[in-house]
C-alpha positions as CSV (number, residue, x, y, z in Angstrom):
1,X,-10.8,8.8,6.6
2,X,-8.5,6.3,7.5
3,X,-5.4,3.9,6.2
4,X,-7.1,1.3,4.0
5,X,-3.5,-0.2,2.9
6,X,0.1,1.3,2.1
7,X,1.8,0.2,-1.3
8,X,5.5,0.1,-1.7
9,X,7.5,0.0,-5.4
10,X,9.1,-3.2,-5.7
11,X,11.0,-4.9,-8.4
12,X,9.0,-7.8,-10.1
13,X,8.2,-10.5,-7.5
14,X,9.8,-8.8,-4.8
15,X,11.7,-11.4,-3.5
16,X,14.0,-9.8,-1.2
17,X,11.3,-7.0,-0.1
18,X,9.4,-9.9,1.3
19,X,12.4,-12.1,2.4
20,X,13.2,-9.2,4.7
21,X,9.7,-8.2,6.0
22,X,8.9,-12.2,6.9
23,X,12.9,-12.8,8.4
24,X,11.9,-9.8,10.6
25,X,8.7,-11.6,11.8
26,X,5.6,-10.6,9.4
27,X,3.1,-13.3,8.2
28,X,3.0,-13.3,4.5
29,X,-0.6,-13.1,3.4
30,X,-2.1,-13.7,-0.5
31,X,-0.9,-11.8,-3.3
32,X,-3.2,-11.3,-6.4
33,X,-3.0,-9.8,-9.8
34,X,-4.7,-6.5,-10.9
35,X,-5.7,-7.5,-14.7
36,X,-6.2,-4.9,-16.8
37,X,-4.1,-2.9,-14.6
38,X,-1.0,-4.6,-15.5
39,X,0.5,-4.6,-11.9
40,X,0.5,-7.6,-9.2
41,X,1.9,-7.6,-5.5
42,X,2.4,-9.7,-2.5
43,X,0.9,-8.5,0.8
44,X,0.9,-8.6,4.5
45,X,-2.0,-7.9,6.6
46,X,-2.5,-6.6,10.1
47,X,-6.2,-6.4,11.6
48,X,-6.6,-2.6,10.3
49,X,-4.6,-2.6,7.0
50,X,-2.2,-3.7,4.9
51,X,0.9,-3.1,3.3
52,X,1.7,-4.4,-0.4
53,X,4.8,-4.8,-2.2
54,X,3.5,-3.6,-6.4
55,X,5.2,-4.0,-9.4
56,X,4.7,-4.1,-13.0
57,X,3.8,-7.5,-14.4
58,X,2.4,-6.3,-17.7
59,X,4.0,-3.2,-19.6
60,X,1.2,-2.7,-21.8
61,X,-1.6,-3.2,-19.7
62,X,-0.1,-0.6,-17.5
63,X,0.3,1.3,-20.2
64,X,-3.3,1.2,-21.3
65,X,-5.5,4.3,-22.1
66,X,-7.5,3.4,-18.8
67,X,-4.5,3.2,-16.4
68,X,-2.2,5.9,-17.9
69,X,-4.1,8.5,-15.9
70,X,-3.1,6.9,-12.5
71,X,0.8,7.3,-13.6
72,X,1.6,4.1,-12.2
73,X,3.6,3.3,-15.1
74,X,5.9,6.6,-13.7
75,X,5.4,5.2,-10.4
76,X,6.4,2.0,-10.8
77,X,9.5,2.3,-13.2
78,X,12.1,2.6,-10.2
79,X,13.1,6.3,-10.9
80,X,14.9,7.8,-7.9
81,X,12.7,11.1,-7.7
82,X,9.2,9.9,-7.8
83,X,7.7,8.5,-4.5
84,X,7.9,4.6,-4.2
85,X,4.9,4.9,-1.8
86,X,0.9,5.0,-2.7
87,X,-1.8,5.3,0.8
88,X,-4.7,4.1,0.4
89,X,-8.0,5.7,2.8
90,X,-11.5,4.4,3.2
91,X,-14.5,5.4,5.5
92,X,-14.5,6.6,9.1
93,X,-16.9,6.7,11.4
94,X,-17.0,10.6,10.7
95,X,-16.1,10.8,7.0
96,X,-17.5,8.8,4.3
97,X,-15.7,10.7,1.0
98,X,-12.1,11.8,0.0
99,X,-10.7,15.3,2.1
100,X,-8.7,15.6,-1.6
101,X,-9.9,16.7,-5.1
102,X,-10.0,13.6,-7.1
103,X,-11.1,11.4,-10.3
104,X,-12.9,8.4,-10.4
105,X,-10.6,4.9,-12.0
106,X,-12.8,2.4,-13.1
107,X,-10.3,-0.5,-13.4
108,X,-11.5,-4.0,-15.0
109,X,-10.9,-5.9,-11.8
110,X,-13.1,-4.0,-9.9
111,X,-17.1,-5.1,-10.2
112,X,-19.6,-3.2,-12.2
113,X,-19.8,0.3,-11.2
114,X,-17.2,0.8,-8.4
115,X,-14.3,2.9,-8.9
116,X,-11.0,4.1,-7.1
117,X,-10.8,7.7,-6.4
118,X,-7.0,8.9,-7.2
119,X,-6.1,12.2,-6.0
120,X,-5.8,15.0,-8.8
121,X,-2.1,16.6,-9.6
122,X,-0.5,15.0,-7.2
123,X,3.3,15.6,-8.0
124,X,5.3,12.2,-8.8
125,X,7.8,13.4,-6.0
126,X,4.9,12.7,-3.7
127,X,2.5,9.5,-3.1
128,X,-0.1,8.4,-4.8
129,X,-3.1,9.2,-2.7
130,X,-6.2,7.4,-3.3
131,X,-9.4,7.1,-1.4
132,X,-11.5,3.3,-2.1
133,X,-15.5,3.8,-0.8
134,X,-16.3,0.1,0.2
135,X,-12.9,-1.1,1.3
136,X,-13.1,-2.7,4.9
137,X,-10.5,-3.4,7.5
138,X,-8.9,-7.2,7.4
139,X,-10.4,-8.0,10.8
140,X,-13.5,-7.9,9.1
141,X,-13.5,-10.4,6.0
142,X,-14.5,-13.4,6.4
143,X,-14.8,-16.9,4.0
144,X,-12.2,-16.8,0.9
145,X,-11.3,-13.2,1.3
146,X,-9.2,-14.0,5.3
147,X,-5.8,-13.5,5.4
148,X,-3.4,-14.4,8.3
149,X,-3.1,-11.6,10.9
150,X,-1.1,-13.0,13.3
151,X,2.6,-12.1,13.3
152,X,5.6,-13.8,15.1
153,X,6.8,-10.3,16.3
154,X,3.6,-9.5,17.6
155,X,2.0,-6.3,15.5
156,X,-1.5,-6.1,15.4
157,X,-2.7,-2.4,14.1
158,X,-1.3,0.5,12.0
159,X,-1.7,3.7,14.1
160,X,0.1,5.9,12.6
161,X,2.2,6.7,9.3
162,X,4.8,9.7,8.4
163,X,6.3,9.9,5.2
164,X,9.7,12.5,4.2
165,X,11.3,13.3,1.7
166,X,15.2,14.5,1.6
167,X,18.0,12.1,1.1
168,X,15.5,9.7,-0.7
169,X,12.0,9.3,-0.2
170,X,11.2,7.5,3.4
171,X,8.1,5.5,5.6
172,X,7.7,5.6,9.1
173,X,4.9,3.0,10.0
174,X,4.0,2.9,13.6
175,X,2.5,0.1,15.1
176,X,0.2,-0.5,18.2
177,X,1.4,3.4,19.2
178,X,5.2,2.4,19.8
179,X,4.5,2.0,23.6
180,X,8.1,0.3,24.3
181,X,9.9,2.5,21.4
182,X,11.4,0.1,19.3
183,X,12.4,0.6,15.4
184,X,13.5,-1.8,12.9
185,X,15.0,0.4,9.8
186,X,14.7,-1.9,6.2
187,X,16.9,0.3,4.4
188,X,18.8,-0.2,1.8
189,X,16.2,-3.3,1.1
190,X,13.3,-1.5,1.7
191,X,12.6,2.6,2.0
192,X,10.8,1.7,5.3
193,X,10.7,2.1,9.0
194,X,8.8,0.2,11.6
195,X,8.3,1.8,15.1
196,X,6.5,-0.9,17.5
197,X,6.7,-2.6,20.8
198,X,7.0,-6.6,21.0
């Protein structure tokens, strides 16, 4: 498996989220709606994944019969002991399914007969793990689905993540391997660290 995208609780429209990830140097990309779903986002994309700021924009849709199972209502409500954070996996080159026990979310945004694979009993305190079988890396979409990848600060590629838990819940995103060291913290905006090199 590896990252397909990274989702971060915001409040609705995340303004300041996204006011501090472009005033650091990221590209703002296209947000989008999830209907039926009852949540929306705004996102920024790198050429291997993406990270999205969600919220709820529709209390009953989120609260549906269909989406109650995924808890994002719980996740999403801005309580202090459940995980912000949801990480997304797709496909590698050596492993085509989900390492986790899951079941299958057949939301109405998605087409006909595809479905999001949410990891089973996963405690609130920790992410939302989820596996997605045809999701592709940014680099590769092409025609009205291309996003802008190019950043002012220079990241290119997620390679590696680490989340903790302790005084709060926390993200470590690393970019391009960290070769020069460098860290940007987004706390008390943002639960979120960067590690990169310019």
């Amino acid at each position: 498996m590896q990252i397909d995208h990274i989702f971060i609780r915001v409040p609705r429209g995340g303004e300041a989220e996204a006011t501090a990830l472009r005033a650091f140097g990221l590209t703002e990309g296209s947000g989008n709606t999830h209907p039926g779903q009852g949540t929306a986002n705004r996102r920024f994309f790198f050429a291997n994944a993406f990270i999205e700021l969600l919220w709820i924009e529709n209390e009953d849709e989120v609260a549906s019969p269909v989406t109650a199972p995924t808890r994002l209502r719980e996740r999403l409500s801005g309580d202090a002991n459940v995980s912000p954070f949801g990480i997304c996996y797709r496909p590698s080159a050596d492993q085509s399914a989900a390492t986790f026990a899951t079941f299958a979310y057949t939301p109405s945004y998605l087409p006909p007969g595809m479905s999001i694979d949410i990891a089973s009993d996963t405690p609130l305190s920790e992410p939302m793990w989820f596996f997605f079988q045809p999701a592709t890396a940014p680099e590769s979409w092409d025609g009205t689905r291309q996003q802008p990848l190019q950043h002012t600060i220079g990241l290119q590629r997620i390679t590696d993540i680490a989340y903790t838990t302790g005084d709060g819940h926390l993200l470590e995103i690393t970019f391009d391997n960290a070769a020069q060291g460098l860290q940007k913290d987004f706390r008390p905006t943002l639960p979120l660290i960067f590690r990169y090199s310019e």
